[in-house]
PAMI-234838 format. One record per residue (C-alpha): residue number from 1; residue in one letter; x, y, z. Coordinates in steps of 0.001 Angstrom, whole numbers. Each point is the difference from the previous one (the first is absolute). Layout:
# PAMI-234838
NODE,k,r,east,north,up
NODE,NUM,a,X,Y,Z
...
This chain:
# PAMI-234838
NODE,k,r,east,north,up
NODE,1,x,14308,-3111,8849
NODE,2,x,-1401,-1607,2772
NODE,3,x,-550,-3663,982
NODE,4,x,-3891,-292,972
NODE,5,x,307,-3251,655
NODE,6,x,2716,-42,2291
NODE,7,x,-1555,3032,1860
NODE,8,x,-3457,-2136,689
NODE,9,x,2638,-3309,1101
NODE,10,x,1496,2547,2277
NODE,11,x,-3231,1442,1081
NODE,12,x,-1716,-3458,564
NODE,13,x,2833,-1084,1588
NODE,14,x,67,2595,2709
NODE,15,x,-4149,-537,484
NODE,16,x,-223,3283,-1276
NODE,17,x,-3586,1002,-1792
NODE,18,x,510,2941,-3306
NODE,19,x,-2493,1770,2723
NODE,20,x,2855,-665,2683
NODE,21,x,2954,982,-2491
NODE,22,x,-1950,3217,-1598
NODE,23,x,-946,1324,3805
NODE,24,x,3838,-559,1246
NODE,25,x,1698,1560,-3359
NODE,26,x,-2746,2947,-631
NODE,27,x,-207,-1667,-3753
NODE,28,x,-3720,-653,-627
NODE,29,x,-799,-3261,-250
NODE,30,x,-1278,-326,-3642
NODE,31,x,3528,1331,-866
NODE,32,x,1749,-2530,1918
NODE,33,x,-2400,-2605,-1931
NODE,34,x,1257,1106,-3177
NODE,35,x,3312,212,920
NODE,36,x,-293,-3853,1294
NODE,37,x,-2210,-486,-3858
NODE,38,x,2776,1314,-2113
NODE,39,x,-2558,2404,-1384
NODE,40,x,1559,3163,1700
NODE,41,x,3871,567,-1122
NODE,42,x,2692,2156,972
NODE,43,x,-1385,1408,3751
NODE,44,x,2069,2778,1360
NODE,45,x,3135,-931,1755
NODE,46,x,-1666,1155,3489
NODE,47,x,-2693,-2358,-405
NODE,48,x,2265,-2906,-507
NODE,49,x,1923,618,2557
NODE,50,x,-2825,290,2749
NODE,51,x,-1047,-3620,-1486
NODE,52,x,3354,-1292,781
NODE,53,x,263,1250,3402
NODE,54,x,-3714,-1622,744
NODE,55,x,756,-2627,-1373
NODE,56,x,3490,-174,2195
NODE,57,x,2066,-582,-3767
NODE,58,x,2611,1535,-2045
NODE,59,x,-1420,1918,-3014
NODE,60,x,1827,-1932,-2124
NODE,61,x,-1732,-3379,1296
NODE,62,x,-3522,1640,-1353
NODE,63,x,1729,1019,-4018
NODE,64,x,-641,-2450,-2959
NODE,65,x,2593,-1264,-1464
NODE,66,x,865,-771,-3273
């Protein structure tokens, strides 16, 4: 599962927008809001990884742990 929080940290801390993230990753940006929520689970792996390379991270950085 994925770590919303840490993905909107990650996101803020880059001065990226969801707008900014969504138009760079071709994931709509109510998606990426839900992701960043907790209310969407499990994304494909594809989608993940386009987040991580955005965001300039290792997938791993953006999975809860627990």
């Amino acid at each position: 599962m994925l770590n919303g929080t840490k993905i909107r940290e990650i996101r803020n801390d880059k001065g990226y927008t969801a707008l900014d993230v969504a138009n760079l990753t071709k994931i709509s940006k109510s998606y990426i809001e839900e992701l960043e929520r907790g209310t969407k689970h499990n994304p494909a792996f594809n989608k993940v990884v386009s987040l991580a390379e955005i965001l300039g991270v290792k997938v791993d950085e953006l999975i809860l742990r627990t």
